[in-house]
N, C-alpha and C positions, 0 to 999 in steps of 0.2 A: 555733970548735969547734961552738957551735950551730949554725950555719949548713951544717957540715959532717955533724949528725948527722939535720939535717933532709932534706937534700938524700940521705943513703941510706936514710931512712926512708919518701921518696918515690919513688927508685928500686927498692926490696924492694916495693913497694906495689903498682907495675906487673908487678913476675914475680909475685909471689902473692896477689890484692888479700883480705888477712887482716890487718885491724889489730894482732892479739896476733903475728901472725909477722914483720910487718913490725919492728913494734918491739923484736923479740927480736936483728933483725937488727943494728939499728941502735944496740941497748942502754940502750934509753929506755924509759921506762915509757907507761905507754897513756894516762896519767892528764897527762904532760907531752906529749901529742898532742894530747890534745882541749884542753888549757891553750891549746898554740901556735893550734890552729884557733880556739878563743873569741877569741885574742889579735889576729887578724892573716886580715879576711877576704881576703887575697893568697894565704895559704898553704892557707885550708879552701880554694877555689878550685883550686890544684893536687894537694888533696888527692881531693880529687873528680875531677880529669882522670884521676890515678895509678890511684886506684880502678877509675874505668871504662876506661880501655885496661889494666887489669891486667884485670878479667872479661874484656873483650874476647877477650884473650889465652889466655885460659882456654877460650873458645868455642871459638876458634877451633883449639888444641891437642883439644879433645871430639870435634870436628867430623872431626877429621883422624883420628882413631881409630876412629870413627862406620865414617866412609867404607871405612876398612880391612878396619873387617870385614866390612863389605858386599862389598867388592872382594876379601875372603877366600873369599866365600860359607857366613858364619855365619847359617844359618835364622833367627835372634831378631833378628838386624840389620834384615834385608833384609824380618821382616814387618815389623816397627817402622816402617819408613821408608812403605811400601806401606800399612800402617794408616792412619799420619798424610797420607797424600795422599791415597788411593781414596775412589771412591763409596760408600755403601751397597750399591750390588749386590757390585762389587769386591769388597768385606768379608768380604760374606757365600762369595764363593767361597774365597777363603781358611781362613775357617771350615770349609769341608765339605773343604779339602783336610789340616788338622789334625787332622778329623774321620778322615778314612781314614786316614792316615800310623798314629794311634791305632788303630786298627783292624786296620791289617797289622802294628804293634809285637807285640798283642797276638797274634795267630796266627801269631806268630815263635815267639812264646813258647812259646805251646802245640804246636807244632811241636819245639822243643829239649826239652822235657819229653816228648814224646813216646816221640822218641831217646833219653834217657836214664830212661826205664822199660824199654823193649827189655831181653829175657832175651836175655844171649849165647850 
């Protein structure tokens, strides 16, 4: 039975690496986790593999949603990714092109208010 409650405790570990979910999963308390890991450095060992290919898992689910909305063409995606790689100069065009896009929002606007001042 232990054996069986450990072994789901380190499979839930890997889909979601959250010690309080994992053990919710598995129906053991957090407090008989860290017992088993003081007890037995075999199992802190696998506990730690579960751990880290669970974030792993998790990156790489982030990643793949990342990429989607870039491959959406979500604006906050695609500077995000172009912030974290460019140059300084790069950046800075960026910036002036946030700069104008803010620019013509705004004289949209004043434009639509315009329109609707208009006497019929």
């Amino acid at each position: 039975m232990k054996k069986n409650k450990r072994k789901i405790f380190l499979s839930q570990l890997e889909e979601i690496p959250i010690i309080k979910l994992a053990c919710d999963k598995a129906g053991i308390s957090r407090n008989t986790v860290y017992r088993w890991r003081k007890e037995s450095k075999e199992f802190a060992e696998k506990m730690d593999k579960a751990s880290n290919n669970g974030e792993n898992n998790i990156d790489d689910l982030t990643n793949a949603q990342y990429f989607s909305l870039i491959k959406n063409g979500y604006w906050q995606a695609i500077k995000y990714r172009l912030e974290k790689s460019l140059s300084p100069h790069d950046k800075s065009i960026i910036q002036q092109l946030d700069e104008k896009t803010e620019e013509k929002r705004k004289i949209l606007e004043q434009w639509q208010n315009m329109d609707q001042n208009k006497p019929e």
